[in-house]
N, C-alpha and C positions, 0 to 999 in steps of 0.2 A: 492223444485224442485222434482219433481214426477223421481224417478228411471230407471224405466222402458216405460211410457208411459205419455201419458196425466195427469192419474192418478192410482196411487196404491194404492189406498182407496179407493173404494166409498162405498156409505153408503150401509150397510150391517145385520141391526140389525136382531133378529130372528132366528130359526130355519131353515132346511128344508131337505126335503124327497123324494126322487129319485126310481120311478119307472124305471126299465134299458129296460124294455119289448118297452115301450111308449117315453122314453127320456124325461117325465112330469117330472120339482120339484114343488112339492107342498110347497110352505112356511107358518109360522105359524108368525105372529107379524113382515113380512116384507113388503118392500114396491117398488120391482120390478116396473120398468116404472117410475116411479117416479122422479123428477127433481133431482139431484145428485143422483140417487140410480140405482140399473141393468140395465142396457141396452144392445138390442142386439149388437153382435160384442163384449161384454165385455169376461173376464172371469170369471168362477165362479170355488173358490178352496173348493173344501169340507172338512172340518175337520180342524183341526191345525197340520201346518206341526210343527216339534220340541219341546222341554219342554214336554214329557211325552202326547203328545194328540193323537189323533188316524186322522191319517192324510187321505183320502179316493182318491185325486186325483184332478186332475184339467179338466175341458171342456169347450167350445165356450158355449158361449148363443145364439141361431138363432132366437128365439123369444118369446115373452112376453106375456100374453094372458091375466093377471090380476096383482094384485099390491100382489097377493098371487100365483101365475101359472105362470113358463117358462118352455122352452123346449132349451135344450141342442143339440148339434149336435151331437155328436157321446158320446160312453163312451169309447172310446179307452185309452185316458187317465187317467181310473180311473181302483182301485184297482177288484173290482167285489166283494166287499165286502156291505153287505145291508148297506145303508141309513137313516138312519131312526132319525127325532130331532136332526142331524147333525149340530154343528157351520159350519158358511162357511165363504168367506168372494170373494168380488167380486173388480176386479182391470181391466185395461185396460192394461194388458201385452199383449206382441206382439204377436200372436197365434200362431205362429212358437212354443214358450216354452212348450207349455203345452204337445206334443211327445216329446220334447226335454230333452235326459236324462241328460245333465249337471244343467238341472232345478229341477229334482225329488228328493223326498224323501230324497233318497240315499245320495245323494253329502249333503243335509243339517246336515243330522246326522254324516256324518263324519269328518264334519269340529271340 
């Protein structure tokens, strides 16, 4: 039973690289659009929150352009820190969360 949504997994393999000019992620070995994999309306967290990873933020996906190209809505939710061969991992949480500070960072490393 999925947590938060529908689902808080999907598939996710690969890298990827966030121009913040454009809202483009480029992915390297992922498979965006794809039948269980990113979708718009999903979210996409960059980095690993906890365990020592370097966590970069969370955003909306608004659309998909290839099984390697999407575009994010805003990066309001993310740190402004570069991008770049980032793990990510993509879930269908509610998009209320991702401004929502009892969901960031913070509250994780202080538990």
């Amino acid at each position: 039973m999925a947590l938060w949504g529908n689902n808080d997994a999907v598939g996710s393999g690969g890298t990827v690289s966030l121009n913040y000019s454009t809202l483009v992620v480029t992915g390297t070995g992922t498979t965006f659009g794809q039948t269980g994999a990113a979708q718009e309306g999903d979210v996409i967290r960059f980095g690993i929150r906890g365990g020592g990873g370097t966590y970069f933020g969370d955003a909306v996906i608004v659309g998909i352009a290839s099984t390697t190209q999407l575009t994010i809505g805003s990066t309001a939710g993310l740190s402004g820190a570069a991008i770049n061969a980032a793990e990510f991992k993509v879930s269908q949480l509610p998009k209320y969360t991702v401004l929502d500070s009892h969901y960031t960072e913070a509250i994780v490393t202080g538990k």
